[in-house]
mmJSON file of the N, C-alpha and C atoms, coordinates in Angstrom:
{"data_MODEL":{"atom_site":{
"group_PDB":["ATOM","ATOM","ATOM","ATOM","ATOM","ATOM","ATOM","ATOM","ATOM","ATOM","ATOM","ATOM","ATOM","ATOM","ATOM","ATOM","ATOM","ATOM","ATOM","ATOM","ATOM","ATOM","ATOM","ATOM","ATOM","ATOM","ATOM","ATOM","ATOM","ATOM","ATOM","ATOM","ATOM","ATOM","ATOM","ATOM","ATOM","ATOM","ATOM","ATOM","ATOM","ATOM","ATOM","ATOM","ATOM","ATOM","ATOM","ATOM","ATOM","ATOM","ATOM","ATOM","ATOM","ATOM","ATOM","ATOM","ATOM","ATOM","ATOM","ATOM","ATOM","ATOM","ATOM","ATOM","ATOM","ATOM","ATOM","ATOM","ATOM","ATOM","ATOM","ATOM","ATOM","ATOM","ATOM","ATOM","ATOM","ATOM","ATOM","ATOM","ATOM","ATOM","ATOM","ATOM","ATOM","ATOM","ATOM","ATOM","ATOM","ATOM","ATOM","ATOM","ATOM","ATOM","ATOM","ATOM","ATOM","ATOM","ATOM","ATOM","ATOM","ATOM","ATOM","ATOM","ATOM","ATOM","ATOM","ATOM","ATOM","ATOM","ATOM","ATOM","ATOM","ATOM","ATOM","ATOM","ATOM","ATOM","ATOM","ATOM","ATOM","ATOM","ATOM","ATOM","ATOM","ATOM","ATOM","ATOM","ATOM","ATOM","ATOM","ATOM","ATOM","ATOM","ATOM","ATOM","ATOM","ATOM","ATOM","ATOM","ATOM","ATOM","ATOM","ATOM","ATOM","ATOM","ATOM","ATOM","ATOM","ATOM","ATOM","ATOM","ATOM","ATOM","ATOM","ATOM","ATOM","ATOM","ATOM","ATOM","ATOM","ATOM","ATOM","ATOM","ATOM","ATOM","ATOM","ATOM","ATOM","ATOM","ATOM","ATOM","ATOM","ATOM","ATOM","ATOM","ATOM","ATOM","ATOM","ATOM","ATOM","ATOM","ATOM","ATOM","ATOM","ATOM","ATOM","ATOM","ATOM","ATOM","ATOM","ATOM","ATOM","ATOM","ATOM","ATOM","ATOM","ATOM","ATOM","ATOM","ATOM","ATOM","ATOM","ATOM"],
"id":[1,2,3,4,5,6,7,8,9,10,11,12,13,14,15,16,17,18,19,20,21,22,23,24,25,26,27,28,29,30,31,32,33,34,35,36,37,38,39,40,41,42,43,44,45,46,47,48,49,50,51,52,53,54,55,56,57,58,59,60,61,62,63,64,65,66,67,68,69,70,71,72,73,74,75,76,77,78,79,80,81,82,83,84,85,86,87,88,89,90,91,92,93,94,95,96,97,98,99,100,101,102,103,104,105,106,107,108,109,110,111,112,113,114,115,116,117,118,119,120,121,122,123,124,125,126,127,128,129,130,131,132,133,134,135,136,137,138,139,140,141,142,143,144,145,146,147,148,149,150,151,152,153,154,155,156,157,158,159,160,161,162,163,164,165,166,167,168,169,170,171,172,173,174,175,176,177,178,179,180,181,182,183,184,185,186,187,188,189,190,191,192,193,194,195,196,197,198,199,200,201,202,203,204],
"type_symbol":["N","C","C","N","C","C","N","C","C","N","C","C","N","C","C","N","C","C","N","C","C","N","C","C","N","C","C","N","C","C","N","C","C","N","C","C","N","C","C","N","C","C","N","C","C","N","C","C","N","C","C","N","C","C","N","C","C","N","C","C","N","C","C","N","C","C","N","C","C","N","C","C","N","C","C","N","C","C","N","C","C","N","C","C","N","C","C","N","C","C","N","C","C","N","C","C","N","C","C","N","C","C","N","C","C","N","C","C","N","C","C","N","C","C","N","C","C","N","C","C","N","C","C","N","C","C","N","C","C","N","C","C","N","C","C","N","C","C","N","C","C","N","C","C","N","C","C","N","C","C","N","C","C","N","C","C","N","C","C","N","C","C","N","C","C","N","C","C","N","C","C","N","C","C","N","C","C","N","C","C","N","C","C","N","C","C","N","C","C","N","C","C","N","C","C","N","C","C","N","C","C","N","C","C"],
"label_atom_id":["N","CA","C","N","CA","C","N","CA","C","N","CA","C","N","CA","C","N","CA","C","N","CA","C","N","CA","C","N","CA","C","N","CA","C","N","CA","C","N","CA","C","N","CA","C","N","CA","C","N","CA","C","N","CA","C","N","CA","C","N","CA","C","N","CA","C","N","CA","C","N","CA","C","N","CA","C","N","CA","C","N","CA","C","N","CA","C","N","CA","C","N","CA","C","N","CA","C","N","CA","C","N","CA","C","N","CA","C","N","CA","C","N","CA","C","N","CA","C","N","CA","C","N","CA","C","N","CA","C","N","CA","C","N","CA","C","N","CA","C","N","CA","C","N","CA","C","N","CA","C","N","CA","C","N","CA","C","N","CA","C","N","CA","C","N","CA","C","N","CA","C","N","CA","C","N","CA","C","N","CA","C","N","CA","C","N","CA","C","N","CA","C","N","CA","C","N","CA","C","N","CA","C","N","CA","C","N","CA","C","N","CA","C","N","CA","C","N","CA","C","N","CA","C","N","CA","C","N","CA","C","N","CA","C","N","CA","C"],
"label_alt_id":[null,null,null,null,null,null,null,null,null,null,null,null,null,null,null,null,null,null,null,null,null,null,null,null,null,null,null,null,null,null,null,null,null,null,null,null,null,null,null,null,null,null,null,null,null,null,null,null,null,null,null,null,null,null,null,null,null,null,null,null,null,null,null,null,null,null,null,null,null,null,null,null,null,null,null,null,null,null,null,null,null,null,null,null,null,null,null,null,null,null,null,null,null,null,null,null,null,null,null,null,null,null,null,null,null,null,null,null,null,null,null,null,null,null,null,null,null,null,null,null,null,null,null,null,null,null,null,null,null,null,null,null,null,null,null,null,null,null,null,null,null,null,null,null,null,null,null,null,null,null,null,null,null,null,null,null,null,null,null,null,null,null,null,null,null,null,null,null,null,null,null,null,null,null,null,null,null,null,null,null,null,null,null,null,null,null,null,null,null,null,null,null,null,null,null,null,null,null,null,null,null,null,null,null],
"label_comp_id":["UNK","UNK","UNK","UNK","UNK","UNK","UNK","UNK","UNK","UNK","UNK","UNK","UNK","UNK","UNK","UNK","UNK","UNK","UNK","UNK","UNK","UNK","UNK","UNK","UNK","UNK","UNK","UNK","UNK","UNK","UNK","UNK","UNK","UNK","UNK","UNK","UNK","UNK","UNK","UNK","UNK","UNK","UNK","UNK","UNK","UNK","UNK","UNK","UNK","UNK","UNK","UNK","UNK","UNK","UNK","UNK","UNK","UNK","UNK","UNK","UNK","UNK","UNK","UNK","UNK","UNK","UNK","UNK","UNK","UNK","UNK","UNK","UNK","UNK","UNK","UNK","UNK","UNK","UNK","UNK","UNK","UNK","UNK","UNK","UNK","UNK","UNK","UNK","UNK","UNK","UNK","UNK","UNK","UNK","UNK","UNK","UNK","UNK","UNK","UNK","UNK","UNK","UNK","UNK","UNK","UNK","UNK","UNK","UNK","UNK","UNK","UNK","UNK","UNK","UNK","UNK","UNK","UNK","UNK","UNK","UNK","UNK","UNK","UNK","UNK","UNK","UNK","UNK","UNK","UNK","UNK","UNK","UNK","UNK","UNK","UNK","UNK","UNK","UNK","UNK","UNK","UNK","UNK","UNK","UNK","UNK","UNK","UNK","UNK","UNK","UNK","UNK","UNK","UNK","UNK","UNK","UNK","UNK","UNK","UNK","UNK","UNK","UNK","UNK","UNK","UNK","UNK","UNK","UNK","UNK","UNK","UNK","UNK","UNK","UNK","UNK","UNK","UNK","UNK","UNK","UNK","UNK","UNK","UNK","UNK","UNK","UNK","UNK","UNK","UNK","UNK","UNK","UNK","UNK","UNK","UNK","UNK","UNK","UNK","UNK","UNK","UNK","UNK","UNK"],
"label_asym_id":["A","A","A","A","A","A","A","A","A","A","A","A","A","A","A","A","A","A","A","A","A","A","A","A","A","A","A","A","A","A","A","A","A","A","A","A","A","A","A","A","A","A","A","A","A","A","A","A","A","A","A","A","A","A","A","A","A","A","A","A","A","A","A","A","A","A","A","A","A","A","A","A","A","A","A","A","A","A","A","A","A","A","A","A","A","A","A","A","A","A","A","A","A","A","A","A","A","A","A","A","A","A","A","A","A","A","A","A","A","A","A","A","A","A","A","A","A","A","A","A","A","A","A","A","A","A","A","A","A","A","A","A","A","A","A","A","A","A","A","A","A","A","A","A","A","A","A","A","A","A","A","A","A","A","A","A","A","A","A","A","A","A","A","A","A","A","A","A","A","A","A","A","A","A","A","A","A","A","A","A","A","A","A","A","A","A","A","A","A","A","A","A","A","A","A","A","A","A","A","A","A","A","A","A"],
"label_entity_id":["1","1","1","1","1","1","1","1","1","1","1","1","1","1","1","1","1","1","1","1","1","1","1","1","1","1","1","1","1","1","1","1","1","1","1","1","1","1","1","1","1","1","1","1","1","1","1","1","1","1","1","1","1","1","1","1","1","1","1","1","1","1","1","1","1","1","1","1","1","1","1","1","1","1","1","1","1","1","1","1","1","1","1","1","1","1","1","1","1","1","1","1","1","1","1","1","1","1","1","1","1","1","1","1","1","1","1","1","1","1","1","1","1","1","1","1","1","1","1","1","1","1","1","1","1","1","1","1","1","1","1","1","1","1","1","1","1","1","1","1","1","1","1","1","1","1","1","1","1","1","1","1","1","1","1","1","1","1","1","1","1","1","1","1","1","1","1","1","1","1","1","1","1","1","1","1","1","1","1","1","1","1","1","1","1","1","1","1","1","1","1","1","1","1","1","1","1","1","1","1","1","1","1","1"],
"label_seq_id":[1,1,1,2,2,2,3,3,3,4,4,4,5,5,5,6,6,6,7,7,7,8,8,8,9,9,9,10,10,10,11,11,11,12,12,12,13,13,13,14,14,14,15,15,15,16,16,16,17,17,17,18,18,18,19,19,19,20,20,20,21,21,21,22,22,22,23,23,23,24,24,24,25,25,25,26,26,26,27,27,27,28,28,28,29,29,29,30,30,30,31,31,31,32,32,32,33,33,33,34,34,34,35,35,35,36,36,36,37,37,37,38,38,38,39,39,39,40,40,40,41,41,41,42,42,42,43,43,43,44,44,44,45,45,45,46,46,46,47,47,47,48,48,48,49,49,49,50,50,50,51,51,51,52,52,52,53,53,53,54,54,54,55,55,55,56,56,56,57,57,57,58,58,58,59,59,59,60,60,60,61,61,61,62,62,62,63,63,63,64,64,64,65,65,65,66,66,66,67,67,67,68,68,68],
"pdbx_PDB_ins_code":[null,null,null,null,null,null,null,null,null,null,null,null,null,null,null,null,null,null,null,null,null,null,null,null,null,null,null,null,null,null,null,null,null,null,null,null,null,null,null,null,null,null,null,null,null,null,null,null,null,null,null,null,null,null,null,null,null,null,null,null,null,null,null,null,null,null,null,null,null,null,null,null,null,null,null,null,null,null,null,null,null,null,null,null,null,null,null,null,null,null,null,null,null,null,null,null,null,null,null,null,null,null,null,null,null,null,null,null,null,null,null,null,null,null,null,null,null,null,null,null,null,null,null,null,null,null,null,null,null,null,null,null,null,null,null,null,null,null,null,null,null,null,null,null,null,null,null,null,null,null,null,null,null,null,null,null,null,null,null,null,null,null,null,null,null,null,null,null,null,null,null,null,null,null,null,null,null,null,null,null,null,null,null,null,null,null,null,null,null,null,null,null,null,null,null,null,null,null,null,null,null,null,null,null],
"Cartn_x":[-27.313,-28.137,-27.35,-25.949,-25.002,-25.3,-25.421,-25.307,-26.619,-27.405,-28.562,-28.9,-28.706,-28.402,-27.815,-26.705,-25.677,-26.674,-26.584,-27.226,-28.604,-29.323,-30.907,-30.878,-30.062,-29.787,-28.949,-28.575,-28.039,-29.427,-30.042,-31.466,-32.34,-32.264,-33.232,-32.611,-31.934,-30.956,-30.926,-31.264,-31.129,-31.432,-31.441,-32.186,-32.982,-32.135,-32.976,-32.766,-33.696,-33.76,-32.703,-32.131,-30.808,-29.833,-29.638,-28.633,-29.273,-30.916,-31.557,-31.201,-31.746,-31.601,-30.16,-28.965,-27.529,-27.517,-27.632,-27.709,-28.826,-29.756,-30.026,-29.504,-28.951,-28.383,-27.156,-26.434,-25.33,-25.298,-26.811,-27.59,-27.458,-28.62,-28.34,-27.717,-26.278,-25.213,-24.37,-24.152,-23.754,-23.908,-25.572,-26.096,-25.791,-26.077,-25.758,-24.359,-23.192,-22.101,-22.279,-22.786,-22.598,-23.581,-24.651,-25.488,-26.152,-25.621,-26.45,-27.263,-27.432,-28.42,-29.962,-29.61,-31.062,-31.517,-30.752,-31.44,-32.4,-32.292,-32.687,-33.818,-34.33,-36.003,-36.544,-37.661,-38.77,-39.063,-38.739,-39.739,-38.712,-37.266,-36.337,-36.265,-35.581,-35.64,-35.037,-33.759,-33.687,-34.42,-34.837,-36.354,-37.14,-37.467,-38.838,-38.77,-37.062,-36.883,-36.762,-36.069,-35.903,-37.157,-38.393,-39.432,-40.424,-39.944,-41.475,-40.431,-38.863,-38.691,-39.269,-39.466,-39.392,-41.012,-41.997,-43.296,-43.343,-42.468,-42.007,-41.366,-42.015,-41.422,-41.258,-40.443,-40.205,-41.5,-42.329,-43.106,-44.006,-44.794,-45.926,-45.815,-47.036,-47.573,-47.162,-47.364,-47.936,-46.073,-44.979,-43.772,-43.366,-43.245,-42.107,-40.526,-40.198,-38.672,-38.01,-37.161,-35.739,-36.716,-37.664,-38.109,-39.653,-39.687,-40.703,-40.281],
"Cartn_y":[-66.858,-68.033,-69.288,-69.489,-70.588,-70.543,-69.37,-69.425,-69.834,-69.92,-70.393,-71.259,-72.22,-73.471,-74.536,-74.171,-74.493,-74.641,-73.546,-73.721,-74.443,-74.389,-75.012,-76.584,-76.725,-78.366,-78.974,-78.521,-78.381,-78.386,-77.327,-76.907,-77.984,-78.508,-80.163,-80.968,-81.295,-82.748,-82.868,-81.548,-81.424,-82.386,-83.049,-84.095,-83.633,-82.244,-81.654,-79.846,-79.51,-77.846,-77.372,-77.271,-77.032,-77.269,-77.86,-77.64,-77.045,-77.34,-76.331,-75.23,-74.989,-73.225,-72.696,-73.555,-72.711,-72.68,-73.445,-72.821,-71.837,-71.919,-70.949,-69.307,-69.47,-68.318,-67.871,-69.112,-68.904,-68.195,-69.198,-68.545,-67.03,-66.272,-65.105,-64.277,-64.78,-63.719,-63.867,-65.056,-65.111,-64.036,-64.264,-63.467,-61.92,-61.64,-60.075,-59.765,-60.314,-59.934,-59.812,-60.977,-60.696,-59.666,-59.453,-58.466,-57.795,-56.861,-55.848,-54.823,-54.683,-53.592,-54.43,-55.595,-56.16,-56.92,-56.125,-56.657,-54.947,-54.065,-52.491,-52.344,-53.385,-53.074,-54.482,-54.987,-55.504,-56.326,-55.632,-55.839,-56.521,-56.009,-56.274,-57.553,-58.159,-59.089,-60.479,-60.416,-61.745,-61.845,-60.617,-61.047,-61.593,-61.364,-61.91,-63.438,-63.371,-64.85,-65.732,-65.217,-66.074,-66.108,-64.957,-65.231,-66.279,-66.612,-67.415,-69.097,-68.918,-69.978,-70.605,-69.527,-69.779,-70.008,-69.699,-70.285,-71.74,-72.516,-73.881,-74.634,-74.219,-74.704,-76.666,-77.187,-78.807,-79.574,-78.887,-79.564,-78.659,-77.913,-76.683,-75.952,-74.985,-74.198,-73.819,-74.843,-75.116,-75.215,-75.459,-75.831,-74.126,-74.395,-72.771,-72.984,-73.815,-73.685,-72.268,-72.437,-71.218,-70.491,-70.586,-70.087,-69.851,-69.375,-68.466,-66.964],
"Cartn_z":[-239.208,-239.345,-238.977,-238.931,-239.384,-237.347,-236.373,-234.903,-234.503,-235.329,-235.422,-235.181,-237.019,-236.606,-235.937,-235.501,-234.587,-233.202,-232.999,-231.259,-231.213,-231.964,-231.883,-232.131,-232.869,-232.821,-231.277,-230.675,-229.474,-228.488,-228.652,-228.226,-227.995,-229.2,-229.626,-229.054,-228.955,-228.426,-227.041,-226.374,-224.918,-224.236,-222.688,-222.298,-221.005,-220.47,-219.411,-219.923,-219.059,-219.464,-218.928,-217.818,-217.637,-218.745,-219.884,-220.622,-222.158,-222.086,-223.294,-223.02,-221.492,-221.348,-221.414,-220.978,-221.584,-222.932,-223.312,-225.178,-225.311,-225.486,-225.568,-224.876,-224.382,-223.598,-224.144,-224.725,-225.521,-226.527,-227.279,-228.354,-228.517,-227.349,-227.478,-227.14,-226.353,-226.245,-227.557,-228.491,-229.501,-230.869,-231.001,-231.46,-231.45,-230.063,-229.686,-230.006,-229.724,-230.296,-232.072,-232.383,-234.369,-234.351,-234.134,-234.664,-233.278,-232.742,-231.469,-231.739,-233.471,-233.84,-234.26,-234.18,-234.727,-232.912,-231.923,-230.366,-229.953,-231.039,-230.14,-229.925,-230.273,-230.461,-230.223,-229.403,-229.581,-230.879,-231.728,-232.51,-233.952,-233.299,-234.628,-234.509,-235.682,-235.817,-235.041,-234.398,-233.621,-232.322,-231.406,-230.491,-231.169,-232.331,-232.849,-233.245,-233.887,-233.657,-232.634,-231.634,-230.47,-229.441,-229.745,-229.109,-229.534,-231.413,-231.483,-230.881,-231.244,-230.671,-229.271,-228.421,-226.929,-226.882,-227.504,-227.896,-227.996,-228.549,-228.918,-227.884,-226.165,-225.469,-225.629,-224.773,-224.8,-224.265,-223.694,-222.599,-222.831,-223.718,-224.631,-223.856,-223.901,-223.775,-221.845,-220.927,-219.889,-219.202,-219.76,-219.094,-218.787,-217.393,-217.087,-216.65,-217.562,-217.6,-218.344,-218.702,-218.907,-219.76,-220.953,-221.923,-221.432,-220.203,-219.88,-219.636],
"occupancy":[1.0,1.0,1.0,1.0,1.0,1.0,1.0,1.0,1.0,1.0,1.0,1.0,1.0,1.0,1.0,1.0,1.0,1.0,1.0,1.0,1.0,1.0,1.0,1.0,1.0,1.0,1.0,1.0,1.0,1.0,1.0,1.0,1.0,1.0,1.0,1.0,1.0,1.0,1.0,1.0,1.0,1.0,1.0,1.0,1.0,1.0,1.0,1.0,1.0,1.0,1.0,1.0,1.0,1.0,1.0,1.0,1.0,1.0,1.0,1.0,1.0,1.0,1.0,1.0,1.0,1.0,1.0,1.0,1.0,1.0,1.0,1.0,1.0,1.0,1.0,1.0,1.0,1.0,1.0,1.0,1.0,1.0,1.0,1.0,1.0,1.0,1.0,1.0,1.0,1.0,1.0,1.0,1.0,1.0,1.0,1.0,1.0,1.0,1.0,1.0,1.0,1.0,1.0,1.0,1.0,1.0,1.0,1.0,1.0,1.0,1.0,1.0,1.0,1.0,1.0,1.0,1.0,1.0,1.0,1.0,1.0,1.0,1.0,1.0,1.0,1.0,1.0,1.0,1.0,1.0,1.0,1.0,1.0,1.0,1.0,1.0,1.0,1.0,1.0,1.0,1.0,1.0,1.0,1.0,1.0,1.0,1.0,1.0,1.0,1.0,1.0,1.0,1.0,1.0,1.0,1.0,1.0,1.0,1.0,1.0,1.0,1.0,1.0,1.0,1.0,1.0,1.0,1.0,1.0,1.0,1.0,1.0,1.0,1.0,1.0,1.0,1.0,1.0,1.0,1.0,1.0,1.0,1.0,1.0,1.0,1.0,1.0,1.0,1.0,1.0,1.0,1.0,1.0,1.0,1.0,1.0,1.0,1.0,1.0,1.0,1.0,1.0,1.0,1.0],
"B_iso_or_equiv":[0.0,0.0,0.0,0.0,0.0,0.0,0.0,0.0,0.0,0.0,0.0,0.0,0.0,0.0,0.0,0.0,0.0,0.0,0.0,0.0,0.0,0.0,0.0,0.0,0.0,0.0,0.0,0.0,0.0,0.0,0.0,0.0,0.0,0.0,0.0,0.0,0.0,0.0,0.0,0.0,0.0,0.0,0.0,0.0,0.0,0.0,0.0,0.0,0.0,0.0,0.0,0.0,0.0,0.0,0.0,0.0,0.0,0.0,0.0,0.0,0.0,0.0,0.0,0.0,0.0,0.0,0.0,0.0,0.0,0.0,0.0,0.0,0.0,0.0,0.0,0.0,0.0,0.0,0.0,0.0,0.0,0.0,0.0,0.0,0.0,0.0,0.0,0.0,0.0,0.0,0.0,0.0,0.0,0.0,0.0,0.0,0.0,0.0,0.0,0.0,0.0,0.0,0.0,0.0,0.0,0.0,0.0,0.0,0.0,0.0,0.0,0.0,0.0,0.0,0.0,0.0,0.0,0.0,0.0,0.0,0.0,0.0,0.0,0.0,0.0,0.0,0.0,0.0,0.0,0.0,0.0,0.0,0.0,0.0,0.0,0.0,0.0,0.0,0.0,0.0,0.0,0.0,0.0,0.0,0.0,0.0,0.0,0.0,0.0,0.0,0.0,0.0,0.0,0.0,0.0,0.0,0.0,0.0,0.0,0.0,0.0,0.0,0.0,0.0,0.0,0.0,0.0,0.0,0.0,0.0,0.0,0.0,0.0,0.0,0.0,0.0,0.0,0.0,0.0,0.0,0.0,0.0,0.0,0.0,0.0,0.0,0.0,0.0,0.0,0.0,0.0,0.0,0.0,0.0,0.0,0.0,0.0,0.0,0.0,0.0,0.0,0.0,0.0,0.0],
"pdbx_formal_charge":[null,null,null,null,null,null,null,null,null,null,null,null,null,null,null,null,null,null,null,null,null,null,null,null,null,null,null,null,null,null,null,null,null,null,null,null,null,null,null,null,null,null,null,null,null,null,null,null,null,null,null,null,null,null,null,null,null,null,null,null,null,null,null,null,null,null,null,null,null,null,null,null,null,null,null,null,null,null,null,null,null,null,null,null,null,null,null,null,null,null,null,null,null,null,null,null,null,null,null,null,null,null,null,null,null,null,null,null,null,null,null,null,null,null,null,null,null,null,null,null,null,null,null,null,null,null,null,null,null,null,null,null,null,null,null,null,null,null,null,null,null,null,null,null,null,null,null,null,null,null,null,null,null,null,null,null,null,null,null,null,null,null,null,null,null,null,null,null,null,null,null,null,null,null,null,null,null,null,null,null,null,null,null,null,null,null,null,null,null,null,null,null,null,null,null,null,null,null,null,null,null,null,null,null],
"auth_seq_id":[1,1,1,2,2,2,3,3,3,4,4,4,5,5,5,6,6,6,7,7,7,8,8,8,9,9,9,10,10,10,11,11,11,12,12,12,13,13,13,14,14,14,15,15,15,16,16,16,17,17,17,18,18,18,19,19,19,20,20,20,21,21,21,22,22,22,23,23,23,24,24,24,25,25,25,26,26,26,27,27,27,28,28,28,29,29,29,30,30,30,31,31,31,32,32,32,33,33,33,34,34,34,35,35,35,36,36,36,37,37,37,38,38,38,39,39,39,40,40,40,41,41,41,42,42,42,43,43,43,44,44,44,45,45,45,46,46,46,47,47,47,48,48,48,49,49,49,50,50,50,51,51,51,52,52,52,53,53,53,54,54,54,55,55,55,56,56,56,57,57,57,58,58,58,59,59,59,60,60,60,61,61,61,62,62,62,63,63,63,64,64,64,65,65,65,66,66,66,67,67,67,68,68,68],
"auth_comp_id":["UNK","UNK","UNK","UNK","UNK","UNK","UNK","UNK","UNK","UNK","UNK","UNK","UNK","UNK","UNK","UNK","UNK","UNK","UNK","UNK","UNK","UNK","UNK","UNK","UNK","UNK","UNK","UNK","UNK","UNK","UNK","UNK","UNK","UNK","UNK","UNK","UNK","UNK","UNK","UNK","UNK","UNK","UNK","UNK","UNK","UNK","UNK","UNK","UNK","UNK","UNK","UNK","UNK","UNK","UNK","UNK","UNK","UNK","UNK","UNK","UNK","UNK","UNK","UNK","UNK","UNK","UNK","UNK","UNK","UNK","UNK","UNK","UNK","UNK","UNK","UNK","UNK","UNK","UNK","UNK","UNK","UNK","UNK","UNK","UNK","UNK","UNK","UNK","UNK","UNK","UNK","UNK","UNK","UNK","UNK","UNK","UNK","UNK","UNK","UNK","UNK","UNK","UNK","UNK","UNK","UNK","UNK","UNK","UNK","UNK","UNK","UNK","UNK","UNK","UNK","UNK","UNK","UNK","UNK","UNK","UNK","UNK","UNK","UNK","UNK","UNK","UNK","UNK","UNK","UNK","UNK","UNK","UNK","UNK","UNK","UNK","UNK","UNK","UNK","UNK","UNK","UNK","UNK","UNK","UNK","UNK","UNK","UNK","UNK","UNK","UNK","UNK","UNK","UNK","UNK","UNK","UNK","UNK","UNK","UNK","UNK","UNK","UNK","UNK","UNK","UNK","UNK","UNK","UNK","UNK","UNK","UNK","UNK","UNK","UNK","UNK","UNK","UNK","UNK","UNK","UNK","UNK","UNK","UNK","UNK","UNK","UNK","UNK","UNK","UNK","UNK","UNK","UNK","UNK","UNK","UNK","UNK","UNK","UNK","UNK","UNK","UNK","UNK","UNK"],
"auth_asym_id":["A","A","A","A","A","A","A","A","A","A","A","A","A","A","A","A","A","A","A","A","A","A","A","A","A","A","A","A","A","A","A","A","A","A","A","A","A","A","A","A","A","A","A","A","A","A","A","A","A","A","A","A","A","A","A","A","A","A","A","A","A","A","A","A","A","A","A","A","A","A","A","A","A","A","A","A","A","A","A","A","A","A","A","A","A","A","A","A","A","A","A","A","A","A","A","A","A","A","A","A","A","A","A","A","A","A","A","A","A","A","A","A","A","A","A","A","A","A","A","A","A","A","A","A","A","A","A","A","A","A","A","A","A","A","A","A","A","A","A","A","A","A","A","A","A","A","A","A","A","A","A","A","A","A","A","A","A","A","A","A","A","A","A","A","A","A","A","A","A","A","A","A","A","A","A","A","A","A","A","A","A","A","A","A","A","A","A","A","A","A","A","A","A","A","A","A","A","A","A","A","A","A","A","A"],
"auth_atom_id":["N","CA","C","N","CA","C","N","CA","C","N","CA","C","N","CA","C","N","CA","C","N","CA","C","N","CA","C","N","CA","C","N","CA","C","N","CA","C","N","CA","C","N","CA","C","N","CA","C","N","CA","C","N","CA","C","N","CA","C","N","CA","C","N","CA","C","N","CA","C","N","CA","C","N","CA","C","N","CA","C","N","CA","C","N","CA","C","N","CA","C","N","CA","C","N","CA","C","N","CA","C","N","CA","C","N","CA","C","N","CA","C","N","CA","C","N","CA","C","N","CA","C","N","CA","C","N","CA","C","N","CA","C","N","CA","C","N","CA","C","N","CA","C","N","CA","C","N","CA","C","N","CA","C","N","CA","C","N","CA","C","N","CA","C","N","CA","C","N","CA","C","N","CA","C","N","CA","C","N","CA","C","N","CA","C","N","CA","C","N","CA","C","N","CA","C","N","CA","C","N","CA","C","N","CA","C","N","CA","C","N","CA","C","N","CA","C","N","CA","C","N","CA","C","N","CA","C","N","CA","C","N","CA","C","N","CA","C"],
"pdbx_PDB_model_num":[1,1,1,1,1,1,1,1,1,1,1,1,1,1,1,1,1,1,1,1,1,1,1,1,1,1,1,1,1,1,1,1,1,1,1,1,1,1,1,1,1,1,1,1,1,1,1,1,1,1,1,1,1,1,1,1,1,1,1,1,1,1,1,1,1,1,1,1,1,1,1,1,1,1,1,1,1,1,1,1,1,1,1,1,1,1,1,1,1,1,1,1,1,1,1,1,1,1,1,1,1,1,1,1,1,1,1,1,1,1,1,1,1,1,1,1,1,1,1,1,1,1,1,1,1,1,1,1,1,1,1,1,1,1,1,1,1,1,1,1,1,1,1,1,1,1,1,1,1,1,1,1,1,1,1,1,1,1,1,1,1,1,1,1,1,1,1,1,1,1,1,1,1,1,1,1,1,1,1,1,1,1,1,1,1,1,1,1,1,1,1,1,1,1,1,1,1,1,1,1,1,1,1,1]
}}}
C-alpha cells in the first residue's frame, strides 16, 4: 500500500501523460516485484486495483492515453 501511495500521488501531480504513464508503469513493475502472486490472475487483487484506477482516467472516460 505504502508503493501505492507513493506512486499515485506522483500519478496526480502529473502535468502530461507521458510522465503519469511512467509512474504508473513503475507502479506496476514495483508492485510485481513485492507481490507477483496477487498479478496470476485477472481477477486477483492488484489488477483489480490498478484496473479501477485506470477507469479514473485524467481526461474521463473518452482520453486514450497510457491507461487505455
Amino acid at each position: 500500500m505504502a508503493a501505492l501511495d507513493r506512486r499515485l500521488s506522483v500519478i496526480a501531480a502529473s502535468t502530461d501523460l507521458a510522465g503519469g504513464a511512467a509512474a504508473f508503469r513503475e507502479l506496476n513493475a514495483e508492485l510485481r516485484l513485492i507481490d507477483p502472486g496477487a498479478f496470476e490472475g485477472r481477477e486477483n487483487w492488484w489488477p483489480r486495483v490498478l484496473d479501477n484506477h485506470q477507469r479514473r482516467r485524467p481526461n474521463g472516460p473518452a482520453d486514450s492515453g497510457p491507461w487505455s
